[in-house]
Every structure is written in C-alpha cells, then in structure tokens.
N, C-alpha and C positions, 0 to 999 in steps of 0.2 A: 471477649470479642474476637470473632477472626479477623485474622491479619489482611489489609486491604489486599485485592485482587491488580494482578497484573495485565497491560494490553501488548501486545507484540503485532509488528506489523510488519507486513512483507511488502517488499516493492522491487521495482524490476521491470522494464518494458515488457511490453505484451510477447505471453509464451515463454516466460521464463521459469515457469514453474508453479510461480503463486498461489494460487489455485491449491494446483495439487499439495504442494510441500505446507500449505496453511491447512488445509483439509485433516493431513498428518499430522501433525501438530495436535488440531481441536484431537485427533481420537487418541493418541498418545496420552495428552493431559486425562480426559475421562479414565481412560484404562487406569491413571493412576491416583485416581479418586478425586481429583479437583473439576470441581464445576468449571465449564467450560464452554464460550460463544463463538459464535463466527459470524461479522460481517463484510461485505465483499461492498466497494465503493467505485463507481456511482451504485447508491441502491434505487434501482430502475422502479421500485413498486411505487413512490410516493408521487406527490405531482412534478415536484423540483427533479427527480431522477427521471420522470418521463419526457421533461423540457429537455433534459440533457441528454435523452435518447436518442430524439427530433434531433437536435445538433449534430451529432456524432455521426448521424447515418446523412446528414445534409440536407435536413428537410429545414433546417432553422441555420439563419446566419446568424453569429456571436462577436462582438471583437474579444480577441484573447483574455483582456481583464474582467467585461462581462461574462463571460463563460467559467474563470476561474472561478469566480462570485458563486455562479450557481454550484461548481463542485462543494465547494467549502461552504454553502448553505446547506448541503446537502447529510452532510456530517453533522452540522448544527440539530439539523433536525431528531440525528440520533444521540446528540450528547447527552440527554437525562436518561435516557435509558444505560448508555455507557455507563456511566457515573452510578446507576445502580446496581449494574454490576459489581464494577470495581469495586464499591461500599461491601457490597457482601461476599466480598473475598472471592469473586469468580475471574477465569481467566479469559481476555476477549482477544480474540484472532482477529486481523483484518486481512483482508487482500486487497490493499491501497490503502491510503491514509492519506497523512502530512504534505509528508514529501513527494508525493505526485503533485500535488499542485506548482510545490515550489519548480521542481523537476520539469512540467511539459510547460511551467507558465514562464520561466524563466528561460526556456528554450525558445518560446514566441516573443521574446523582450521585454518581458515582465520582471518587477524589483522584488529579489527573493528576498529581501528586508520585510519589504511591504506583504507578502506571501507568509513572512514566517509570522509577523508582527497581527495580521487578522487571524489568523487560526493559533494565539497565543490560549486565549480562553477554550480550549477543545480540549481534553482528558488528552497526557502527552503521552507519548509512546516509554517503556522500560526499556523495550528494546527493539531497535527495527533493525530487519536483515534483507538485505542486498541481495538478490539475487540476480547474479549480473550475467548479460549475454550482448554479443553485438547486435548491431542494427540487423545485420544480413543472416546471422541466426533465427532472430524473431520471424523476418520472410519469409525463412526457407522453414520452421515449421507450421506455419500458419500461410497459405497463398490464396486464398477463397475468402470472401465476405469480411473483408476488412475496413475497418473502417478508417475516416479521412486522415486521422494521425497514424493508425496502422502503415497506410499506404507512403507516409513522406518518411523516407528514407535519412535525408538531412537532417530531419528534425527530430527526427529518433538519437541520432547522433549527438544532437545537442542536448537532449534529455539524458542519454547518456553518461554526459560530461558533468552535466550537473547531480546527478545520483551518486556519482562518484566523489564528485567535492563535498557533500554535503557528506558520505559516508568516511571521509578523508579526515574532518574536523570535530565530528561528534563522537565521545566515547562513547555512546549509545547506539550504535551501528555494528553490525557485523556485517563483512563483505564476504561475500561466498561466489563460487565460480557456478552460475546457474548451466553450463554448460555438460556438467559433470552428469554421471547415472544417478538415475531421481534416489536412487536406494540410499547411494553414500552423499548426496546433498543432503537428505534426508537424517541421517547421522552426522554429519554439522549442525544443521539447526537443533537438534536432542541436544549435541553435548555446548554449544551456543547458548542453548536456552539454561541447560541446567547450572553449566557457568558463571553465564554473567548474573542470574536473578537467584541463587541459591535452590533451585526447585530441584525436586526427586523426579 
C-alpha cells in the first residue's frame, strides 16, 4: 500500500505570497515524482463559493458567524475528494484552509474554540506555513479591486494576531517572514516541507 498522502496549507493575509509559494510547492512535488493537488479556498466555482462571492465584493449581507458557516461548508464540500487524495498517497496544497476561518472569524469576535471544534471533522493540515506580512504590506502590494476585508485595515491587524497565536502554539506551523524575496521564502518552505514531513 502507499503510504497515506500529506495536505500542507499556506495562510497569510492577502498578498503574502500563497498563491505563489503554493503553486511552487505543487511543481516542486511533481518534479519529484509524488502526485500532487492544489486547491485555493473559497473555491468560487461551486454554489456555496459563489454565495461567498456575492458577500465578499458586498452584494450580500452576512453576520460574521454566518459567513464563517458558508467558508467552512465550503471545504466540506471538498472533503471526499481531499480524503481521496490523501488515501492514495497524493500530496494536496491549499492556499487557505483551517485557520482562515479561525484567523478572520476570530478577528470579527468569533469563538476560535467553537471555529476550531466545527471544522474538527475536515482532513487536518501536516503542516501549515505562515506566511506572514503586516497589514500595511498587504495594501501597499495590492491597492485596486479589494475586497471589503481587503480594505479594513484594523481587522487585518486582528487576523494578524490571531495567525500568529495560533502558529505560536501548534507544532504543526511553521512561521516564515512572507516579506522576504519569493526565491528564498521559497527555500524555507522546500527545506520546511522536507523537514518536518520527511519528504525528498
């Protein structure tokens, strides 16, 4: 049997890399022969990601704990698929997960008890990696077509705080300065990855 597959998940306020440094990541793994996925959350294509669309750009009102609901249904959605991944030994990249929820719900006054405690049944991370930048970072590379959490500054800050505590108390975190050139971010997560999960 192969040995079950790993999920790794990047998080980070918007513009800290994710994206890219996940992207690296999936072709890194291929190149070294392990199957290898990539999904990016909210995934917009389904109905529940295009309700979360509508919100985002402020075509739908939500209160905080409803709108949390719809992210973390939205994962739900892809759990069976996750899970057969991971059964056949392939490796799945996320760009968001978990801990966004905990992170921007917890920033609007939301119980990261109650955040961690719904999304307990969800395929858990092996490894999530921090990629951390300040509020006024994330602004200053993205200033055009932001959306409404994009835009609050404070509340960046408090998501922030909470990315950080949460990477402060999990041995399954690595914290990395997303501030850094993408190349040598880029070789922390390689030597991250190959570290903590044993992989070539």
């Amino acid at each position: 049997m192969a040995a079950r597959g790993h999920l790794i998940a990047f998080e980070g306020l918007d513009q800290s890399g994710k994206q890219t440094q996940a992207e690296r990541l999936l072709a890194a793994f291929r190149a070294a022969g392990h199957g290898a996925e990539f999904l990016t959350f909210p995934e917009y294509t389904t109905a529940i990601g295009t309700e979360i669309g509508h919100a985002l750009q402020g075509e739908r009102h939500y209160d905080p704990d409803t709108l949390q609901l719809l992210y973390i249904a939205n994962r739900f959605e892809f759990r069976p698929q996750i899970l057969r991944w991971l059964d056949d030994g392939r490796m799945v990249v996320c760009d968001r997960y978990l801990a966004s929820s905990i992170a921007y719900g917890e920033a609007q006054g939301l119980d990261a008890v109650w955040l961690t405690q719904i999304q307990s049944r969800l395929p858990q991370p092996s490894l999530t990696l921090l990629l951390d930048i300040p509020p006024d970072a994330s602004l200053n590379r993205k200033q055009v077509a932001r959306d409404k959490f994009e835009r609050d500054l404070p509340l960046l800050g408090r998501v922030r705080e909470s990315y950080l505590h949460q990477a402060g108390r999990d041995a399954n975190w690595m914290h990395l300065d997303g501030a850094r050139d993408k190349d040598a971010v880029s070789a922390d997560v390689l030597t991250a990855v190959r570290s903590r999960l044993g992989l070539r």
